[in-house]
Structures are given as C-alpha cells and as structure tokens.
N, C-alpha and C positions, 0 to 999 in steps of 0.2 A: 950344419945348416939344414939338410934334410930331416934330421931328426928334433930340430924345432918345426919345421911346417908341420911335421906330418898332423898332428893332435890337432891347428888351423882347417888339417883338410879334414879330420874327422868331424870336426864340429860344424861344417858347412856344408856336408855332404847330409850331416843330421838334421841342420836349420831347413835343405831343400824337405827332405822324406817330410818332416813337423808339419812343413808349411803346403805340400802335396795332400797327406791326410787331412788337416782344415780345412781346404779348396774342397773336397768332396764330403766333408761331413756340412758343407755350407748349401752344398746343392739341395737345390728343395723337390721337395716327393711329389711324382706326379699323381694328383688326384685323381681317386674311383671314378667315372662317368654316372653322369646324374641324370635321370632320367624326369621325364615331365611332361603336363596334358596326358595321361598314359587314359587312354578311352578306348571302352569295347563295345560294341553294340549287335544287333541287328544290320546284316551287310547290306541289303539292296539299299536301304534308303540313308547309311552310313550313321547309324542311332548312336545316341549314348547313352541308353534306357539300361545299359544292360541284360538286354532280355535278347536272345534268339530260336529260331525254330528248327525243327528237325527237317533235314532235307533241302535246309538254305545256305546261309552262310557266316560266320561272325567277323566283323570289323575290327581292324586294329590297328589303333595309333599311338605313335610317343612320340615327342622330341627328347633328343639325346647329344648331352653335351658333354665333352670326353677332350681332358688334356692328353691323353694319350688317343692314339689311331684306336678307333674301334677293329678287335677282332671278330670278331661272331655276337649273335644276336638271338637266343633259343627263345623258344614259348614251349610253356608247356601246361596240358589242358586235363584235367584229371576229374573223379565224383568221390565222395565219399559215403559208404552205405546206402548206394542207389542200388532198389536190389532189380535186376532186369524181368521183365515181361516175358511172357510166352512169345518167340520170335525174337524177344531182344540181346544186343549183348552188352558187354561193359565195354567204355569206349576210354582209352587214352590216348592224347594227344601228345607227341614232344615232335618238334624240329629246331633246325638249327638254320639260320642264314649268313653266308659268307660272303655273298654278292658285293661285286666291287661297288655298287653304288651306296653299300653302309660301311663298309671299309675307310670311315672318313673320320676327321676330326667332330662333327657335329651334324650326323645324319639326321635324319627324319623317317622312322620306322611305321612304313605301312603296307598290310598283308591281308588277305580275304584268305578266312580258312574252311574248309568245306564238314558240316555238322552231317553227319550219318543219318537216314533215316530210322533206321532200326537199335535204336539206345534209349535207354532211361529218362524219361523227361524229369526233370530237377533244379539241384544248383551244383554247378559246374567252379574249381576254384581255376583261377587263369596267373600264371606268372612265368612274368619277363624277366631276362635276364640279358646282362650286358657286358662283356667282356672283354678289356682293352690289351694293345699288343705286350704289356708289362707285367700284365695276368692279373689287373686291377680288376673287380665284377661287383655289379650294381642289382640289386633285383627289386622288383616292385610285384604286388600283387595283389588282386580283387576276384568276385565274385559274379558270374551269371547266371540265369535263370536259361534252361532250355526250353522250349515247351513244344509240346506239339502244334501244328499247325492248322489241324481240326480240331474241337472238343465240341460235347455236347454237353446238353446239363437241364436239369428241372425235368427231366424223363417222366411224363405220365402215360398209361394206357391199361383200357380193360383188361382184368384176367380171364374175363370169362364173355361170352357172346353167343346167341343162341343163333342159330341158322335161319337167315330169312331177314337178318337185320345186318345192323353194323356194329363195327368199334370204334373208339375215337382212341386215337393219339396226339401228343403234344409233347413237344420238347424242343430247345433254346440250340441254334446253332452259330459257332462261331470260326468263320476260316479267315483266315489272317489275308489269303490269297486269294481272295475270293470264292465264293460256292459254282461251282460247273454242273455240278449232278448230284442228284438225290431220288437212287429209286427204293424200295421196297419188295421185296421178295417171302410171299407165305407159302410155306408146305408141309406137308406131312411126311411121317415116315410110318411105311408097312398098317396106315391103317384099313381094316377091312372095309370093303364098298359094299354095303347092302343094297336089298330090294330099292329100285328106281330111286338109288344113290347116284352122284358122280364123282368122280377123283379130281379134287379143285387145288387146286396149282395158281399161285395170284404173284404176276411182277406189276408192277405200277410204277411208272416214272413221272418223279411230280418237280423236276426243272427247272420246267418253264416260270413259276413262281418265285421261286427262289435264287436264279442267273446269276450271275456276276455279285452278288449281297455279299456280304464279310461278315454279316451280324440279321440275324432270321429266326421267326416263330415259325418251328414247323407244327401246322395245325390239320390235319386230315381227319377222315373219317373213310374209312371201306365196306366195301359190302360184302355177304357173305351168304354166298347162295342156298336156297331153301332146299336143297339137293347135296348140297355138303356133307361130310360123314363127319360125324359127333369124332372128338376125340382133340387128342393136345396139338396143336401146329407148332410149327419154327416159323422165326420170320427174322429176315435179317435186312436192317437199314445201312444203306451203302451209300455215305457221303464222297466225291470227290471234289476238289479245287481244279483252280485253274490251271494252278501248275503239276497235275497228274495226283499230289499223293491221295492217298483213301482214307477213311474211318468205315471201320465194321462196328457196327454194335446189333446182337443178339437179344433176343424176347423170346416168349411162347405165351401163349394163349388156347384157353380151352374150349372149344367151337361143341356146344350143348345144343339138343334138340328140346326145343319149346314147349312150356309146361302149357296142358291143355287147360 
C-alpha cells in the first residue's frame, strides 16, 4: 500500500512547489517612481525661469509618485567648462535627503539650495534623483543659468582729460536686488607733485540717484582740478545692492596738462 502512494505524494508535493513558483512569477514588479512638475528657479520669489544668482538661492520642486516607499532623494548640481575668475572657485553641488517627511508613498519634493557667492557665473546642469525601498531609481534633469547679481554693460569714458576740466562716464547698471551704492574712487600711484601741484585723491558717492533702481544709466561727469599732476590715474567704480553683495570694476585715465 505504501509503495503505491508514495509516487501520489511525489506528484502532489511537485503540483504544490509548480503551483508556489506561478503564484510568484504572477506577482507584478513594482514600478520605478515617476517624477513630475520637476521646476527650478530663482528662490526668493519661487521662479521657474530657470535662472539664479550668486549669493541667493535656487528653488526646487517635483511631485513624485512611487509604488514603492521612497528611499532618499539626492540633487546634484555641477558646470561644465566654467573656467573660474580671479577669486572664484568651481562649485559642485550633491546631497542626499532622507527625511521622514519623503519617505512616503507619493511625497512632494521641496528644497532652497543655497548658490555661493564666489563661482562661475554660467549654466549649471541640475538632476534629481529618486530612489525606492526595492532600489527602483528615477532621475530627471535640466539646465540653469547662474548669474551674477550685479552687471554692468555699455561702459563708456574719456581716456584722456586735461586738468582744469572734466570726464564724462556712462554705463548701464543692472542689480537684480536693487542698487544701494554707487561710489567712485580716482588716484594715483607714486606720481611726482610739481611746483604749486597738489596730490588729488577723488571718492564721490553718487547714491542718492540711483537707491533702490534694479535697472540705471549711470551718467556722470567729474572734475579735475587745475592743480592736479599730469600722469595715468586708477579709478575704481563700486556698485553694492541691497542685499550687501559688490561689483568692482576698474579703469585708468590719463590726467594731461593743457595745450596752450
């Protein structure tokens, strides 16, 4: 009798394992997390221009939808062939977020990342990634623009001026945070002071004109005293915003004594 079942219980012991492995090759694969709305911007006013400045912030949004529990959440913020400035450095950006509040089925990813003053103004590439507890990962990615938060542009001014008159300068200013200050600063170096010369030193603070603007013709004119010593000046224009940062921009000029 036993040795007719036995072959009934092999065969039902192999109907179960058959019928065990279909049950799991039926089970269905949980999908990668999908990401969407993925927007970056300028952070104070939450843009989706794409565009940010040095010493602000950039914005960052997704909705993300995930059959599986999201694990982490990285950015990572790179340039490519941005070569750096005198003062600047190269700037890369990566973190990771694990916070319980994206640890979720269908979070909504949003983060202010803080941009360095001292980098490359450019285009910056940006990508997200999305990572579920099953080691599913999603990434998306786009492009910003950094820029500086001052520029100047359309720079005009005499090379040359003779003592007893003046110069004229002009040029186009643009701060994103508005303009706070704008002085001027002319001087020499080591030139010699002649017979009933004077050593002229010129700061000028011109302001009050230009306060609070985002967007300004700076238009002046200076004098240049009939006692000045002939010879090459420096002069350095020093823009600040409202929110602290500066622009230096450099000139020279050559202060000539008057054809009789």
């Amino acid at each position: 009798m036993k040795s007719i079942l036995k072959p009934f219980a092999i065969i039902a012991v192999l109907g179960l394992f058959l019928q065990s492995c279909s049950s799991d090759d039926d089970t269905p694969a949980i999908a990668a997390p999908v990401i969407a709305n993925f927007e970056f911007g300028e952070g104070s006013s939450h843009s989706t221009d794409q565009v940010a400045y040095k010493g602000s912030d950039i914005h960052l949004e997704a909705e993300i939808t995930a059959e599986g529990t999201v694990s982490s959440i990285s950015v990572d913020i790179h340039a490519h062939d941005l070569e750096p400035g005198e003062g600047e450095v190269e700037w890369d950006f990566e973190q990771t977020w694990t916070d319980a509040n994206y640890m979720a089925i269908n979070p909504t990813f949003h983060e202010h990342i803080e941009v360095p003053t001292n980098i490359p103004a450019g285009e910056y590439h940006i990508e997200l990634i999305v990572t579920d507890e099953l080691g599913n990962s999603t990434e998306i990615d786009g492009h910003i623009q950094i820029l500086d938060p001052i520029t100047i542009s359309e720079f005009e001014m005499d090379e040359t001026v003779e003592r007893g008159s003046d110069f004229h300068i002009e040029f186009m200013i643009e701060a994103v945070n508005g303009i706070h200050e704008v002085t001027v600063d002319v001087h020499a170096h080591d030139l010699e002071v002649g017979e009933g010369e004077v050593e002229w030193d010129f700061e000028g603070d011109f302001s009050e004109d230009y306060h609070e603007l985002t967007e300004a013709e700076f238009h002046e004119h200076i004098d240049v005293p009939a006692t000045a010593p002939a010879g090459e000046y420096h002069i350095i224009f020093t823009i600040e915003d409202e929110d602290g940062n500066t622009l230096e921009y450099e000139e020279h000029i050559d202060v000539t004594v008057p054809t009789v």
